[in-house]
N, C-alpha and C positions, 0 to 999 in steps of 0.2 A: 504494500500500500504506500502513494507517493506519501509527502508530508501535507499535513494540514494544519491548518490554524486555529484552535478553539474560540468558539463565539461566548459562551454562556459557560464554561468553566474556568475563560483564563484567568477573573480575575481569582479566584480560590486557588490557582497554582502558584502564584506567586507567592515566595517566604513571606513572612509575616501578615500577609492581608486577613485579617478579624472581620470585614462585612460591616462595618460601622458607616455610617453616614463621612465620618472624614476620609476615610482608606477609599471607600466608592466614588465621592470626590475627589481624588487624587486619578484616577482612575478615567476620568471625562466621566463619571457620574454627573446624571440631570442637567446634562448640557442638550442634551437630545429634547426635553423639557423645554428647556432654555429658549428653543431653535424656532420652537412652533405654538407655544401658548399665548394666543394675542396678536400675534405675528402671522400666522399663516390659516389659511381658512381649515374649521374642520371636514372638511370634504375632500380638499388639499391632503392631509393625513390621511383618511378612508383612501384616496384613490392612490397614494404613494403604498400602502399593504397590500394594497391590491398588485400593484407595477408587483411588487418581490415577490409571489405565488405564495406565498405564509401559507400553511394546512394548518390547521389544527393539529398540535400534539396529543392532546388527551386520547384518542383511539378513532373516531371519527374521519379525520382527516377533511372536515371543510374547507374552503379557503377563507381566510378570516376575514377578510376585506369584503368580500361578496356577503358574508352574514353579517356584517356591520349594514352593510347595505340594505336590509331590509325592513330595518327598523323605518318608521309611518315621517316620511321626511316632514310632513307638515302636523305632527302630533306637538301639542304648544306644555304638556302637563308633564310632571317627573319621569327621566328613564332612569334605570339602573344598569349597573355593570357586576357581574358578580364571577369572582375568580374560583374555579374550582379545583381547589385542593387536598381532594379528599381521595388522594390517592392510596385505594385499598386494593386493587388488583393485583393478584400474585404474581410474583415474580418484577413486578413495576416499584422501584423506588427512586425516582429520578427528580420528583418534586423535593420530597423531602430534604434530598441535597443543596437543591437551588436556594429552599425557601431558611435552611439551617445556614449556610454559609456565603448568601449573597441575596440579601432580604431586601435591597433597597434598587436592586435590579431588576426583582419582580414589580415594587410599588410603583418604579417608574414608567413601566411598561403599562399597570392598571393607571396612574393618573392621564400618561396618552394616550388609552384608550378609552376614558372617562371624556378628555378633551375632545373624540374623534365623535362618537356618538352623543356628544350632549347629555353626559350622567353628572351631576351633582352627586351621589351616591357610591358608593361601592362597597359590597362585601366580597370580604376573602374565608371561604365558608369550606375551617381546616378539618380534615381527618380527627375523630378526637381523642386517640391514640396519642398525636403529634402533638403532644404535650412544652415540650420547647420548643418547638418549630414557631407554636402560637406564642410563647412569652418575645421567643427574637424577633416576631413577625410586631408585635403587638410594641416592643420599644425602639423600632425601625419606626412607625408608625410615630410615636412621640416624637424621635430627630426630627423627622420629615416637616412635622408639624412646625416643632420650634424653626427649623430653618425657613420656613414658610413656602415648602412645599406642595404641604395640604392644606386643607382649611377656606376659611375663606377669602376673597381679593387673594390667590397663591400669583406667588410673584409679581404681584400690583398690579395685578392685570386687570382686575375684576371678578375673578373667575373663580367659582366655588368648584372646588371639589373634595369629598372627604373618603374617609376608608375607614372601615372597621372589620375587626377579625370573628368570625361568628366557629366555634366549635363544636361539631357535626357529634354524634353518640356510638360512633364507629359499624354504621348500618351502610356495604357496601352499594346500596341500592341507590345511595346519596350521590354516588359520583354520578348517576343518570343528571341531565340538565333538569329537569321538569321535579324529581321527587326531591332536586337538591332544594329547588322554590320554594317544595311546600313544605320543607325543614327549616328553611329561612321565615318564612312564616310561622312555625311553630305546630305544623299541621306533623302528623306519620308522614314522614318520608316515601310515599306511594309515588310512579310515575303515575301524567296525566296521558288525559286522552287528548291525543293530536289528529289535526290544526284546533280548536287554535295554535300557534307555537308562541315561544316565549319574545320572538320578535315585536308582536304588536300586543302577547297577553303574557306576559312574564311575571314579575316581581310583583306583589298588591296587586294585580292584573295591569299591569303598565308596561309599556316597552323595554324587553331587556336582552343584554347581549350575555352570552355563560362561555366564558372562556379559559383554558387552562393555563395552569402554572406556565409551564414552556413555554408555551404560545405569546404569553403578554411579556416574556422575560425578553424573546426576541425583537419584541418594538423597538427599546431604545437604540437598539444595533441598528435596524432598518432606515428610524429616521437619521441617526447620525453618520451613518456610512452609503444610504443610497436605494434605494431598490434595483438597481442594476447590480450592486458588489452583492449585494442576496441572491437574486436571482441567477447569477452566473456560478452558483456554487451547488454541487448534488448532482440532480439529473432532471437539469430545467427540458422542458418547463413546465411539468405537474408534479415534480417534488424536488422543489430546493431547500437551500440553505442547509444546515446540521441537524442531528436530528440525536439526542442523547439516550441510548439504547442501556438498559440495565441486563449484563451479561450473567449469569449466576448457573446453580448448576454444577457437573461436572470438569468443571473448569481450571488451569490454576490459579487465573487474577479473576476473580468473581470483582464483579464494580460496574461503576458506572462510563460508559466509553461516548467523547462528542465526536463524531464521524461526517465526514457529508455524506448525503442521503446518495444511495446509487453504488456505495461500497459494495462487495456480498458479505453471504455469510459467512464462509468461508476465511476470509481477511477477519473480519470481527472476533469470532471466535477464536484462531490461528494464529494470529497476530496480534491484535490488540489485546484479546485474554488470553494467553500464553497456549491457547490448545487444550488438550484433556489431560486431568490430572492423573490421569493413570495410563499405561501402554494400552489399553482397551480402544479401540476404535469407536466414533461416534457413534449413536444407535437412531437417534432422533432429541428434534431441539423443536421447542413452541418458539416462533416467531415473532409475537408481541402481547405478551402478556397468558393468562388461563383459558380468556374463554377467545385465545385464536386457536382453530386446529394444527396441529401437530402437523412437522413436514420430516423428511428421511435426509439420507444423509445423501441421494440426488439431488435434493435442493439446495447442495450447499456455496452452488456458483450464483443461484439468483439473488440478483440486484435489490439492497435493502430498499427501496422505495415502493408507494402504494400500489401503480400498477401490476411491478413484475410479482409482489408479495400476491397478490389479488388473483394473477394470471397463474401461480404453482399453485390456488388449492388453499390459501390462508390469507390473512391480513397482519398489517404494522400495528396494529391495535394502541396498544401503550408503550409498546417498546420495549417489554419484558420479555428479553431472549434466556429461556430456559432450558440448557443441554443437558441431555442423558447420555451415558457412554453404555457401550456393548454390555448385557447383562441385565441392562432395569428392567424390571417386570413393568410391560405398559398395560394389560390390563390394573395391576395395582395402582399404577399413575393415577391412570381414566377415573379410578374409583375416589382416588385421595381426592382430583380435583373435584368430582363431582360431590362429594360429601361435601364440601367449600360452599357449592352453588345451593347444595338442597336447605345447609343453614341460613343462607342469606337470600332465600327466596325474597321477597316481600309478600306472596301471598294473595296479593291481588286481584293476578288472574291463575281460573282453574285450570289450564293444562298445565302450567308453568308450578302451581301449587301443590295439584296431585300427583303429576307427571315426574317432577323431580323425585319424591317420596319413591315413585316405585322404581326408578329409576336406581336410586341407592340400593333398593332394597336388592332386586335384581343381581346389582353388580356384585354386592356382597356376597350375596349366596354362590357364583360362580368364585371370585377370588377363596369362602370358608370349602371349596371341592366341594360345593352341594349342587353344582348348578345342572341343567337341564340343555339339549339340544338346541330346544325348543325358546330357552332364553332367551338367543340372539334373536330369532324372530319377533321375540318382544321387544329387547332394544329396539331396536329398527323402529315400532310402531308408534312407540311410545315417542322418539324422539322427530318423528316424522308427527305427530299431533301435537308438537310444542312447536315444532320452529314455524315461525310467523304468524302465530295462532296468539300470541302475548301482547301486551301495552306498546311494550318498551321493547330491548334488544336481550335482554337478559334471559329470554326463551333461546335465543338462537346461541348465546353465549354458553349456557350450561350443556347443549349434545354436541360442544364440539370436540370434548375429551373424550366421549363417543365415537361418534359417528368415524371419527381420525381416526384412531387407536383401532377401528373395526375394520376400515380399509387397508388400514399398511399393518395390519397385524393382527388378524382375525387368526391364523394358527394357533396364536398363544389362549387365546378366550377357547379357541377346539379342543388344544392338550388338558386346560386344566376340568372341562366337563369329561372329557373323557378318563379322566383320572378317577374323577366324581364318579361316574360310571362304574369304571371298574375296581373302584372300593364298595360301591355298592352290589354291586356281582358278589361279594365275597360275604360282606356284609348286610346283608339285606334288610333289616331290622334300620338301618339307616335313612331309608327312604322314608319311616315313619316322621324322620325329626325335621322335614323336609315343608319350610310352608308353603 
């Protein structure tokens, strides 16, 4: 892999830098602020995110510019901006870094994106796990203020804008944009039913924009570098710029790696995390977080960006690359992650409610050697009556440690009924204990 330049880690590489308001100042911190509050129209900003391709980091992948864009141009009444940081997806720990050791990178990215959309408002609505991330977030939040970043008339311009940190109950459902609302509201954390979308019915039912950690950390780079030096880095031009991938796994440097998008896997894993921590050859690696499916160890030349992830069979989801090496039992995988998804149902809706339920149950029974032929035809059914049949995406997110794991490795789910089988040949009396 040539060399690359980090956008959103360099400042944390450097010796000494703490993330305080002076070290980020030293750094061209809030000059990016500086450049365009007052000074240049906010549509001028909307249409400069748009020139750089910006996606969305959180799993999505929109372009950010174009969903700023949909907010009610002639809406005269409060909008909000709400940063979602409630990264709970497995294998995903990428916010958490940004928001522990470069907190005033992210703010400035929410206040030019408050400036861009016209939000006087903004929450940052944390994982509530991420217990310092919010105390850093929360006295990042006071500098800002004393320096007169936030608040009101910031920078004497006139111009309001505020931020406050709201702490989520550690319900992954929350990272959905819509059930994160009605946890900002104080409602259960349910997704809604869409349209309406949170563009024109969001926050208090007002126009709102729900953007991730990454996503608003890359503003200040865009306005102060260009939408051309973004745009021409990755694999323009439907996925630029970097894109910070959490490696973990069988690996030897498990961490967080900034790449430009369009790398493979293959570099990422090989190179930037050292390869596999044992002589075992790779077996299979999820792509971007839990609920993208599972890819072999022939995907390991495709290009990390949305397309070619999309064109093998998976998605970048959140950026949580999680590798297995020769030997993991992947029905046990499939079962681990899915037990994740059946806790963190929300409940909602009934395929996605019942569905996961037997879904574990099922799987258990084949991993305890009790399982049936006849099983897998139930997988199959079960998770063909969930996907697209739920509110939100979290039907399709939970069969896809399934549905994978049954495609590139349906032997291993054959050997272990068939083991089932023939202990039960022997033992017959076991089929009694069998529900």
């Amino acid at each position: 892999m040539s060399k690359h330049e980090p956008v959103l880690l360099k400042n944390m590489l450097q010796p000494g830098y703490t993330g305080s308001l002076a070290d980020y100042e030293k750094t061209g911190g809030y000059q990016a602020l500086r450049k365009v509050v007052g000074k240049v129209p906010p549509t001028d900003v909307t249409g400069t995110v748009m020139k750089s391709g910006l996606r969305g980091r959180g799993g999505a992948g929109f372009p950010t510019g174009v969903k700023w864009g949909f907010l009610p141009k002639d809406y005269q009444g409060p909008r909000y901006l709400c940063c979602n940081a409630d990264e709970s997806e497995p294998g995903t720990f990428k916010d958490r870094q940004l928001i522990e050791r470069d907190p005033h990178q992210i703010l400035e990215g929410i206040l030019l994106a408050c400036y861009a959309i016209g939000a006087e408002s903004a929450y940052i609505y944390i994982r509530g796990e991420f217990v310092l991330g919010a105390k850093i977030l929360e006295a990042a939040i006071a500098e800002a203020r004393t320096a007169g970043y936030i608040g009101t008339n910031i920078l004497s311009t006139g111009i309001t804008a505020n931020v406050w940190v709201h702490r989520g109950a550690g319900a992954y459902i929350c990272g959905e944009e819509t059930a994160l609302l009605e946890s900002l509201e104080g409602k259960r954390g349910l997704p809604r039913v869409k349209p309406p979308f949170p563009a024109t019915h969001g926050l208090y039912n007002k126009p709102t924009v729900v953007n991730n950690v990454e996503t608003l950390a890359n503003l200040p780079h865009i306005i102060s570098r260009g939408p051309e030096w973004f745009a021409s880095i990755g694999s323009p031009p439907k996925s630029t710029g970097t894109r910070i991938f959490c490696v973990s796994g069988h690996v030897k440097r498990p961490g967080n790696y900034e790449v430009p998008m369009g790398v493979t896997f293959r570099e990422l894993i090989y190179e930037e995390a050292g390869g596999m921590r044992s002589n075992k050859p790779i077996k299979a690696f999820i792509p971007g977080g839990a609920s993208a499916p599972f890819l072999t160890p022939d995907s390991l030349d495709v290009k990390l960006d949305f397309e070619s992830v999309a064109a093998a069979g998976s998605m970048l989801g959140s950026g949580g690359v999680t590798v297995m090496e020769e030997g993991t039992d992947m029905v046990w995988a499939a079962l681990r992650l899915m037990e994740f998804f059946y806790h963190e149902s929300c409940g909602k809706c009934s395929p996605c409610r019942e569905g996961s339920s037997w879904l574990v149950q099922t799987m258990r029974r084949i991993v305890a050697k009790r399982g049936r032929m006849e099983d897998l035809e139930t997988l199959v059914d079960l998770c063909k009556n969930i996907a697209g049949r739920t509110v939100c995406a979290f039907g399709d997110a939970e069969i896809s440690p399934i549905m994978s794991t049954l495609k590139h490795w349906r032997p291993e789910y054959v050997k272990m009924i068939h083991e089932a089988e023939a202990a039960n040949l022997i033992h017959p009396k076991r089929i009694m204990a069998q529900p």
